[in-house]
C-alpha positions as a Markdown table, in Angstrom:
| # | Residue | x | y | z |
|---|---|---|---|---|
| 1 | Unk | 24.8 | 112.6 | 3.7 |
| 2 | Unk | 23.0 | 115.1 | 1.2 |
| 3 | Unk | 20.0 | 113.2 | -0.6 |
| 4 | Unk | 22.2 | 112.7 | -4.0 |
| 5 | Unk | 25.0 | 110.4 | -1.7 |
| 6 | Unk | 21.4 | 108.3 | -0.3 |
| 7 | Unk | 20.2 | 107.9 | -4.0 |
| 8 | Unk | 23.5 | 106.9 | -5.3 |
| 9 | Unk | 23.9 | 104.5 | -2.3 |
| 10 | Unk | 20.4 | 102.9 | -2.9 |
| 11 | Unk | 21.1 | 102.5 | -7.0 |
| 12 | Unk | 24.5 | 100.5 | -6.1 |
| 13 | Unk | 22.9 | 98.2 | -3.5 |
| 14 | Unk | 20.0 | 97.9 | -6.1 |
| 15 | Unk | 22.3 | 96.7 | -8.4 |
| 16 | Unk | 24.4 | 94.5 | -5.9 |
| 17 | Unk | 20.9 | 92.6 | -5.4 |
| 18 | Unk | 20.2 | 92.6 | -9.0 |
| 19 | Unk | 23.7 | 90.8 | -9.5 |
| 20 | Unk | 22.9 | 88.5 | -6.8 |
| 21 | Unk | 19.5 | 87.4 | -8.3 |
| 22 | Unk | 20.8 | 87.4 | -12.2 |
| 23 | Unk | 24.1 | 85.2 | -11.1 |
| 24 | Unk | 21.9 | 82.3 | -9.4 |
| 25 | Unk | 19.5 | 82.6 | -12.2 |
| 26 | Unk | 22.5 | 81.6 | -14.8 |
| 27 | Unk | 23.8 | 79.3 | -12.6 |
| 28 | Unk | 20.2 | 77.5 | -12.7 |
| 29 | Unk | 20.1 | 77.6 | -16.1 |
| 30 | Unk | 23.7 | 76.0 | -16.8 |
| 31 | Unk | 23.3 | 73.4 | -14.0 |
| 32 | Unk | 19.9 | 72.5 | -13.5 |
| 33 | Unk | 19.0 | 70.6 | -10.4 |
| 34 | Unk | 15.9 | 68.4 | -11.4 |
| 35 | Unk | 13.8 | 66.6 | -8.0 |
| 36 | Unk | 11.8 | 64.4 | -7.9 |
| 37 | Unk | 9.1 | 63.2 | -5.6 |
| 38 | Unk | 9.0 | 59.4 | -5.0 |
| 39 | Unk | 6.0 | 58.0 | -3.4 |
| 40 | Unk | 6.3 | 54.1 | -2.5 |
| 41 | Unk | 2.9 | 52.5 | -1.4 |
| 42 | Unk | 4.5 | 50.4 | 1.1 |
| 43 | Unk | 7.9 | 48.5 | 2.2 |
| 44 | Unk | 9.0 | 44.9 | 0.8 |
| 45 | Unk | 11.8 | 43.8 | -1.2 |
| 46 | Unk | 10.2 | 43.9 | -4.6 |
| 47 | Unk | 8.5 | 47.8 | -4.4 |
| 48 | Unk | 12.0 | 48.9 | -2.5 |
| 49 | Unk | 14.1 | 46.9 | -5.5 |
| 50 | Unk | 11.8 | 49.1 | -8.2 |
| 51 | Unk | 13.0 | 52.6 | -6.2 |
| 52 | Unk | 16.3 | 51.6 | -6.3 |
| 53 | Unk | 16.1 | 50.8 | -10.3 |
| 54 | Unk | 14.9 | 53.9 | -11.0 |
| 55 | Unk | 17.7 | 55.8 | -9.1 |
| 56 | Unk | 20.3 | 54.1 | -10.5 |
| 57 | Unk | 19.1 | 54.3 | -13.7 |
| 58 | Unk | 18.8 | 57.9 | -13.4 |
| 59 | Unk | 22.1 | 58.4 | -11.3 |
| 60 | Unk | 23.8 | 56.8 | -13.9 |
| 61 | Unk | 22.8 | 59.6 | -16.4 |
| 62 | Unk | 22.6 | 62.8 | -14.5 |
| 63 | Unk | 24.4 | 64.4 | -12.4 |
| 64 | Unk | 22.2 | 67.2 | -10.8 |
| 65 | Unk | 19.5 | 65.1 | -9.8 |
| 66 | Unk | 17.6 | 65.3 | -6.2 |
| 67 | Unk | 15.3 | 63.1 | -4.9 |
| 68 | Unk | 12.5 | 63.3 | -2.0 |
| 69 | Unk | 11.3 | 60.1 | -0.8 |
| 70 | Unk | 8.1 | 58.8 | 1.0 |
| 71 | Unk | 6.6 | 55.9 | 2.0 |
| 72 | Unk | 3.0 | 55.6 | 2.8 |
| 73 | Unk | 3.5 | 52.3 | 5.1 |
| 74 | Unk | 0.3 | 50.9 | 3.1 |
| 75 | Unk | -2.1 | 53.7 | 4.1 |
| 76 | Unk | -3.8 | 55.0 | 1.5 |
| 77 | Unk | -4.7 | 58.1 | 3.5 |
| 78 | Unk | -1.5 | 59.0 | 4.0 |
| 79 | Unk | -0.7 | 58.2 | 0.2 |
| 80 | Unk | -3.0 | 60.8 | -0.6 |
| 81 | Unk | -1.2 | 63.0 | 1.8 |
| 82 | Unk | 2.3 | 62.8 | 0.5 |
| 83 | Unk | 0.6 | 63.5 | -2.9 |
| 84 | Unk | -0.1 | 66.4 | -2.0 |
| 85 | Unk | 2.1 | 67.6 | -0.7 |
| 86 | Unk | 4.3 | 66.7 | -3.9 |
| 87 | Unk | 1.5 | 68.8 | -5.6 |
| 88 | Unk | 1.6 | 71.3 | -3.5 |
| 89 | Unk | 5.8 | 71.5 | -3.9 |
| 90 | Unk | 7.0 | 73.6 | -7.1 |
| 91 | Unk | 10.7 | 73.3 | -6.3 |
| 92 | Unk | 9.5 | 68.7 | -7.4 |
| 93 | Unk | 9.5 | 68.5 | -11.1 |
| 94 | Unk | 8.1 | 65.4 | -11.6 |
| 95 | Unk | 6.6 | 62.6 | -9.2 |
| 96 | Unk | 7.6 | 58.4 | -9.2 |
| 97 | Unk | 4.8 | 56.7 | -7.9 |
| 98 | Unk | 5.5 | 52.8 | -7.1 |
| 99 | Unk | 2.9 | 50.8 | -6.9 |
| 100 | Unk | -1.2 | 51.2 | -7.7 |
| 101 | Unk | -2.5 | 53.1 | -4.7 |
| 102 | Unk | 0.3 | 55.4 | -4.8 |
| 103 | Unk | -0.5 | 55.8 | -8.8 |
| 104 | Unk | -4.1 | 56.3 | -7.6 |
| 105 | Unk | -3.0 | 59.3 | -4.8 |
| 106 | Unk | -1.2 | 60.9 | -7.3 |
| 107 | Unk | -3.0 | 61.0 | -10.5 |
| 108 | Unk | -6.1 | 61.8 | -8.7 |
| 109 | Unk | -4.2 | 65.2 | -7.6 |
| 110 | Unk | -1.3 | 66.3 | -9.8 |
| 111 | Unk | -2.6 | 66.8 | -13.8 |
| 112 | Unk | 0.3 | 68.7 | -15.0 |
| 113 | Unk | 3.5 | 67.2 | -13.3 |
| 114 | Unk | 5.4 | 63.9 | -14.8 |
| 115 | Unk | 4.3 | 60.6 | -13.0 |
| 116 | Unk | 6.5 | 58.2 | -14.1 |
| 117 | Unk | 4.9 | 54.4 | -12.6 |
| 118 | Unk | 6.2 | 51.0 | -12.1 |
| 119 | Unk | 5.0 | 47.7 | -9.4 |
| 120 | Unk | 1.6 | 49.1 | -11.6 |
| 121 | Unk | -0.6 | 46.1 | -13.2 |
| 122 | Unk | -2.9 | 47.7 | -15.1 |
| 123 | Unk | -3.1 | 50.9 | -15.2 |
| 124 | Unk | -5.5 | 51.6 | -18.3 |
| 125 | Unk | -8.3 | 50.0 | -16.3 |
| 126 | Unk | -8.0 | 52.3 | -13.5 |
| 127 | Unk | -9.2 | 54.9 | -16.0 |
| 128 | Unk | -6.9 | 57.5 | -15.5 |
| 129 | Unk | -4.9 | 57.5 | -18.8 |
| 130 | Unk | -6.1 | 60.2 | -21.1 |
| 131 | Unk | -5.2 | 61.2 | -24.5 |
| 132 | Unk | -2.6 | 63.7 | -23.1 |
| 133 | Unk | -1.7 | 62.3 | -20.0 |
| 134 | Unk | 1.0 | 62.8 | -18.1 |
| 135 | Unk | 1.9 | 59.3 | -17.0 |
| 136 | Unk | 4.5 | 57.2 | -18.2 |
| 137 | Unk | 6.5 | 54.0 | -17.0 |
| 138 | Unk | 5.6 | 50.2 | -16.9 |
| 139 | Unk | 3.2 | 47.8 | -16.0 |
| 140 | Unk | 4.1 | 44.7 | -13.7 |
| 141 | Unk | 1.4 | 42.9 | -15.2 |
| 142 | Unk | 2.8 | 38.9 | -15.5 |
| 143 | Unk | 2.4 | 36.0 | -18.0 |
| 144 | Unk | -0.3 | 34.2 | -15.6 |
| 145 | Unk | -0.9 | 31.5 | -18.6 |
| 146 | Unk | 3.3 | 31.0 | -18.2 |
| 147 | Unk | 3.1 | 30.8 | -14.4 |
| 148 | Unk | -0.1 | 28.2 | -14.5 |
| 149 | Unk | 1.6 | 26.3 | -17.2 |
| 150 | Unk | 5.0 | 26.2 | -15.1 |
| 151 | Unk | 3.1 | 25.2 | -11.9 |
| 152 | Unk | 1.7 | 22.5 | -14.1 |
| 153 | Unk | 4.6 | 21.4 | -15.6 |
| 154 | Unk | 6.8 | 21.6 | -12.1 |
| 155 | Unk | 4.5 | 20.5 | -10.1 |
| 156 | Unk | 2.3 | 17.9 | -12.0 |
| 157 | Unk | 0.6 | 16.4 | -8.7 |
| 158 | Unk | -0.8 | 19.6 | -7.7 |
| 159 | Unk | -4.9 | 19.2 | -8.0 |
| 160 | Unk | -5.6 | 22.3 | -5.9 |
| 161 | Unk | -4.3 | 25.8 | -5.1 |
| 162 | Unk | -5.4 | 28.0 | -2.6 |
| 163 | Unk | -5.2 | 31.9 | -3.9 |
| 164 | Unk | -4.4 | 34.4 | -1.0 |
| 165 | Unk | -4.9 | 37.7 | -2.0 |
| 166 | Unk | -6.1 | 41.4 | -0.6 |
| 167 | Unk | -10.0 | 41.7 | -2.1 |
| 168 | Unk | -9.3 | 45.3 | -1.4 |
| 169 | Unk | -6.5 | 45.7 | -4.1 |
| 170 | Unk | -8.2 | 46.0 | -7.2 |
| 171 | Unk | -5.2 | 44.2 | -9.6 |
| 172 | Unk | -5.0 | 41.6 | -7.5 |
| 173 | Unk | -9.0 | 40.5 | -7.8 |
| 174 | Unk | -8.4 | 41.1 | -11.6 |
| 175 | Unk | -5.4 | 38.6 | -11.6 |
| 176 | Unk | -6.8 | 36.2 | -9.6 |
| 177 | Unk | -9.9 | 35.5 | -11.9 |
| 178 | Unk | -7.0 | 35.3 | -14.6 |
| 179 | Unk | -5.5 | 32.9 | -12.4 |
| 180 | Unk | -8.9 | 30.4 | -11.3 |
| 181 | Unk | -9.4 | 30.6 | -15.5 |
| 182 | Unk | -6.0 | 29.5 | -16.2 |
| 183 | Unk | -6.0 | 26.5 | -13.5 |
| 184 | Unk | -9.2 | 25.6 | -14.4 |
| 185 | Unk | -8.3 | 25.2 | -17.7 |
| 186 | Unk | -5.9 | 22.5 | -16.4 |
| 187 | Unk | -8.3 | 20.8 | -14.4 |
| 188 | Unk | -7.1 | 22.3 | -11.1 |
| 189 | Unk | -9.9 | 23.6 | -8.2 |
| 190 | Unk | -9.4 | 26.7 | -6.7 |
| 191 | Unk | -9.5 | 28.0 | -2.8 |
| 192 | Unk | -10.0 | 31.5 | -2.8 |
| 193 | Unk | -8.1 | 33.5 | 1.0 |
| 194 | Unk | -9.0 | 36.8 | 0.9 |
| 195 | Unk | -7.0 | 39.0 | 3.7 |
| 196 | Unk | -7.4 | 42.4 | 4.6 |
| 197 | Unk | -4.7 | 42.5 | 7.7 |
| 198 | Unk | -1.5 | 40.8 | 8.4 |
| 199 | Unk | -3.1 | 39.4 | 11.5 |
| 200 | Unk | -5.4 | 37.7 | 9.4 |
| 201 | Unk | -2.9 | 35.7 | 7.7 |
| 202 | Unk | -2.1 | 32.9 | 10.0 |
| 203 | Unk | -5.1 | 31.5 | 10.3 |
| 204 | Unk | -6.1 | 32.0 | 6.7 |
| 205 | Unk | -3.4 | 30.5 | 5.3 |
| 206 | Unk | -3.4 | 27.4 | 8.0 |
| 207 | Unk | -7.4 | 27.1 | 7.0 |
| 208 | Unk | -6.8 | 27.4 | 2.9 |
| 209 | Unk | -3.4 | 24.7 | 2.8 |
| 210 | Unk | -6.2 | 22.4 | 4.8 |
| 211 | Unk | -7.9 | 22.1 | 1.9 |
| 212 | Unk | -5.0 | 22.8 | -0.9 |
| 213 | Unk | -1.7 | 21.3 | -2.6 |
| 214 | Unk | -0.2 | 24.7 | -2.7 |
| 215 | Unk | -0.6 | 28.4 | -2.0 |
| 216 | Unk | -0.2 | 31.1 | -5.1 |
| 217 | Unk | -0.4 | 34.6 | -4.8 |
| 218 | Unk | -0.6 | 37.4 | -6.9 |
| 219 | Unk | 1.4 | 41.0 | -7.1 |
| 220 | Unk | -0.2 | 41.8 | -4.1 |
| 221 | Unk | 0.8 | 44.9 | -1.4 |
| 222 | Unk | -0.1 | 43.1 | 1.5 |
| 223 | Unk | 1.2 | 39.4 | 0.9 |
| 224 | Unk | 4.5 | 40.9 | -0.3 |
| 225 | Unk | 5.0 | 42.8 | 2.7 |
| 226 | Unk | 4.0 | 39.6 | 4.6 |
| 227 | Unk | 6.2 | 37.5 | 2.3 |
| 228 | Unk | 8.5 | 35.9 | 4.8 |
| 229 | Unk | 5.2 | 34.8 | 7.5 |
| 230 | Unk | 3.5 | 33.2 | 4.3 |
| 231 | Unk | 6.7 | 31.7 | 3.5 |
| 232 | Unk | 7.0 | 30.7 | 6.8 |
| 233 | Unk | 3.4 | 29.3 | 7.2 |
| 234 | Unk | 3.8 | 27.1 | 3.9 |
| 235 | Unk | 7.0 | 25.8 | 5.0 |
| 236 | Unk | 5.3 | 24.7 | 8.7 |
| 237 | Unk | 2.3 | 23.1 | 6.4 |
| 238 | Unk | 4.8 | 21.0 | 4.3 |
| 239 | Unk | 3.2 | 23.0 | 0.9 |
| 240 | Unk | 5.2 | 25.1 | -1.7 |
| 241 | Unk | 4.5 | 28.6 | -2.4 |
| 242 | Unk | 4.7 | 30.1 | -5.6 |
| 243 | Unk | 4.6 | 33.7 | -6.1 |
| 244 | Unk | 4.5 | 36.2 | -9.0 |
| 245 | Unk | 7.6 | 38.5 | -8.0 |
| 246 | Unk | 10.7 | 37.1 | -8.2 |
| 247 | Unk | 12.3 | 38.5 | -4.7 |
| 248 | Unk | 9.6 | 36.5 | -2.8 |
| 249 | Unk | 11.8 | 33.0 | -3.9 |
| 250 | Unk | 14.8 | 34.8 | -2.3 |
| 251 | Unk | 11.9 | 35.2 | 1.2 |
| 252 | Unk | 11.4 | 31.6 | 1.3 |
| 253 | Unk | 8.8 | 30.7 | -2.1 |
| 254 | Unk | 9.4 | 28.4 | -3.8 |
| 255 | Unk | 9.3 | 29.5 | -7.2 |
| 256 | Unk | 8.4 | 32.4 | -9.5 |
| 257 | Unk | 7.8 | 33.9 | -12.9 |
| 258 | Unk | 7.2 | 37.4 | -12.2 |
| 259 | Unk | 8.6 | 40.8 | -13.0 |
| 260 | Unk | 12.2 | 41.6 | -11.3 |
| 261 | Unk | 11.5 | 44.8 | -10.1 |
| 262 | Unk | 14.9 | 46.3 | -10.0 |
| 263 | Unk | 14.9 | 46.3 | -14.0 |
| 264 | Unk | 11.4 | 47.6 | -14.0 |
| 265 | Unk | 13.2 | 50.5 | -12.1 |
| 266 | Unk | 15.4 | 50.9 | -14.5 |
| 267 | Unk | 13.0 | 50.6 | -17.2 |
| 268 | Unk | 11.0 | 53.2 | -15.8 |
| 269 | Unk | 14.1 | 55.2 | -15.1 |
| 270 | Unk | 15.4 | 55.5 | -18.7 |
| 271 | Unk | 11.6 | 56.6 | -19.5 |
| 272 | Unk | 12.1 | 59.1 | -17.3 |
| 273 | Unk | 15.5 | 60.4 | -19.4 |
| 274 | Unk | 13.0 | 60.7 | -22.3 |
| 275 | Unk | 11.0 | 62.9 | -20.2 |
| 276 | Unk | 13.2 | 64.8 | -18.1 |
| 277 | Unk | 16.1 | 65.3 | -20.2 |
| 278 | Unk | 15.1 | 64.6 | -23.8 |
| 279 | Unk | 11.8 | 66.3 | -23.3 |
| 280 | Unk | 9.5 | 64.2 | -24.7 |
| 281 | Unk | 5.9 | 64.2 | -23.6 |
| 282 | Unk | 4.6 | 61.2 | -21.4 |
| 283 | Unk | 1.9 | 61.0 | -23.5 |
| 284 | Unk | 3.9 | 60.1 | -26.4 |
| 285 | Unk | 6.0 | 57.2 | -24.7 |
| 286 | Unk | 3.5 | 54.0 | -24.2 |
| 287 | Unk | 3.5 | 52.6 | -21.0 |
| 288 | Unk | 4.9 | 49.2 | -21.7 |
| 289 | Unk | 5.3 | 46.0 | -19.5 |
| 290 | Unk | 8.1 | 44.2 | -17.8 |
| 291 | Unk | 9.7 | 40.5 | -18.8 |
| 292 | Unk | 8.6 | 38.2 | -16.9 |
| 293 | Unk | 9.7 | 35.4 | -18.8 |
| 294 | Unk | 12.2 | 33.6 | -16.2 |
| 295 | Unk | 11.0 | 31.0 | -13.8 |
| 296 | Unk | 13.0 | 31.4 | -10.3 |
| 297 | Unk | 13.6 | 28.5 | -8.3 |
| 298 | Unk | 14.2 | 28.1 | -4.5 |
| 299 | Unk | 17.0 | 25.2 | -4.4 |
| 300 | Unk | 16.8 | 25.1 | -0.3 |
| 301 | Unk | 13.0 | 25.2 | -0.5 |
| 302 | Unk | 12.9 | 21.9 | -2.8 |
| 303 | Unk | 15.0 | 20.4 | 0.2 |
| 304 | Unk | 13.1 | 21.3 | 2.7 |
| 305 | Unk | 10.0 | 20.7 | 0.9 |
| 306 | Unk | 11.7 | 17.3 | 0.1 |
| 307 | Unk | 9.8 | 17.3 | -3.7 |
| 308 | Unk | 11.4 | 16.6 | -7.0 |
| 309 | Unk | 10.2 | 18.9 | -9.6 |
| 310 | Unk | 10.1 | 18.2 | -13.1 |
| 311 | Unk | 12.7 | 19.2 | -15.9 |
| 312 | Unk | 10.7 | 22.1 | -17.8 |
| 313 | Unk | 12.1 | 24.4 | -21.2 |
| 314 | Unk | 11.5 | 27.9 | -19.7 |
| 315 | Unk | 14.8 | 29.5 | -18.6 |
| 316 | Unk | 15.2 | 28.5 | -14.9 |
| 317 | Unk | 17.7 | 30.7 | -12.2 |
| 318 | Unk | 18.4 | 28.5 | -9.1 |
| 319 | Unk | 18.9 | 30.2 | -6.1 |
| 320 | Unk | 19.5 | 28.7 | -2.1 |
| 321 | Unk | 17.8 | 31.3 | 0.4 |
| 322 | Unk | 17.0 | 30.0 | 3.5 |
| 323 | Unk | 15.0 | 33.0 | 4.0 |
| 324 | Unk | 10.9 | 32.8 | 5.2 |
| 325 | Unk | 12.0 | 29.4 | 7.6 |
């Protein structure tokens, strides 16, 4: 083969290649395929019903939509890891991060990425929301002056609570002063359990419903995850549990007026259409908060509990899970 054949043969696989790389490029270009990176601080019904909000939501819209999914278990070290990693990964367009400490990993890392939020309480105070940020969703931050005034109104004997809570979650100490200021307010003491383990919950909760009529807990990681033990732990001590999501009545509580996370999903999802697909900027889309303006009721739990509970005006859903027994 003289070298005019070799040049000729090099130009035409040259441009085969070419082809190859121009034809994939279109292809991109008329059928995007957006991911996303979904960091979930830890497993329980309510942070698992927000995931599947949001990918419903965005299913239901898009059709060349990938998603990569982690769940940090509750470590905050490995939080940090999976963000990033997500970082790190330029084929993820944007990041989902459920929950505080996995909003904490992930803003502390990615600056120019969408992180679309929800299970969240306050973000603002954690001081990460800038003038041009790029974080968007919703808060699950609940009417505690509704849920005092509906334990007070359902439960009229109560005279003292005991709050369980994990001091190390910073939205839960900031909702339980909210809460001790509120029941206060009605004359009701206060036991504060603070819990930094699951193992420590037994005995916590058998030493704070010594001293209390009832058990309340906030939004919190750890108690949600342990949701069916403190259910369980009530139930054995005769006292109703009221919580602030509305899954935990479906693991044995006995009532709640909190977010439902599923629709903060979904609330959070069709904030991430605005992003994603209508391209506007995160900073420009106020990070609003969930309803929580429904009281859930445990029908199996007033049973077991053997209490009547007093006729109220909120909006009241009855379920019967025997769930947390």
């Amino acid at each position: 083969m003289n070298y005019r054949n070799i040049i000729l043969s090099l130009l035409t696989i040259g441009l085969v290649i070419v082809g190859i790389i121009v034809t994939k490029t279109v292809k991109k270009q008329n059928n995007p395929l957006l991911t996303i990176g979904i960091l979930q601080t830890a497993s329980h019904p309510a942070l698992d019903a927000a995931r599947e909000g949001f990918i419903d939501e965005l299913n239901a819209h898009l059709d060349n939509i990938d998603y990569i999914i982690h769940n940090a278990q509750g470590s905050i070290t490995t939080a940090h890891t999976i963000a990033e990693r997500f970082h790190a990964d330029d084929s993820i367009d944007a990041i989902y991060a459920i929950a505080t400490p996995a909003l904490q990993a992930v803003a502390s890392i990615e600056k120019e990425k969408p992180i679309f939020i929800a299970a969240v309480t306050d973000p603002h105070a954690l001081g990460i929301i800038t003038k041009h940020t790029n974080i968007c969703g919703t808060t699950d931050m609940v009417d505690i002056p509704g849920t005092i005034r509906g334990i007070t109104t359902l439960l009229p004997e109560v005279t003292t609570i005991a709050l369980i809570y994990n001091p190390s979650e910073t939205n839960s100490i900031a909702q339980i002063n909210l809460m001790e200021k509120e029941l206060h307010r009605y004359n009701i003491a206060t036991v504060r359990v603070g819990v930094a383990t699951e193992m420590e919950i037994p005995q916590a909760v058998a030493t704070a419903l010594s001293k209390a009529d009832a058990l309340l807990t906030p939004t919190d990681n750890l108690i949600a995850s342990a949701m069916p033990l403190v259910a369980h732990l009530a139930h054995q001590a005769h006292k109703p549990l009221i919580a602030c999501h509305n899954q935990a009545v479906e693991q044995g509580a006995l009532m709640a007026r909190g977010v439902d996370y599923y629709e903060s999903g979904k609330e959070t999802g069709e904030i991430a259409l605005a992003v994603l697909r209508d391209k506007k900027k995160p900073y420009n889309i106020p990070i609003r908060p969930t309803k929580s303006d429904t009281i859930v009721v445990n029908k199996h739990v007033i049973d077991e509990l053997n209490i009547t509970i007093a006729p109220i005006s909120d909006t009241i859903i009855y379920i019967n899970s025997k769930q947390g027994n």
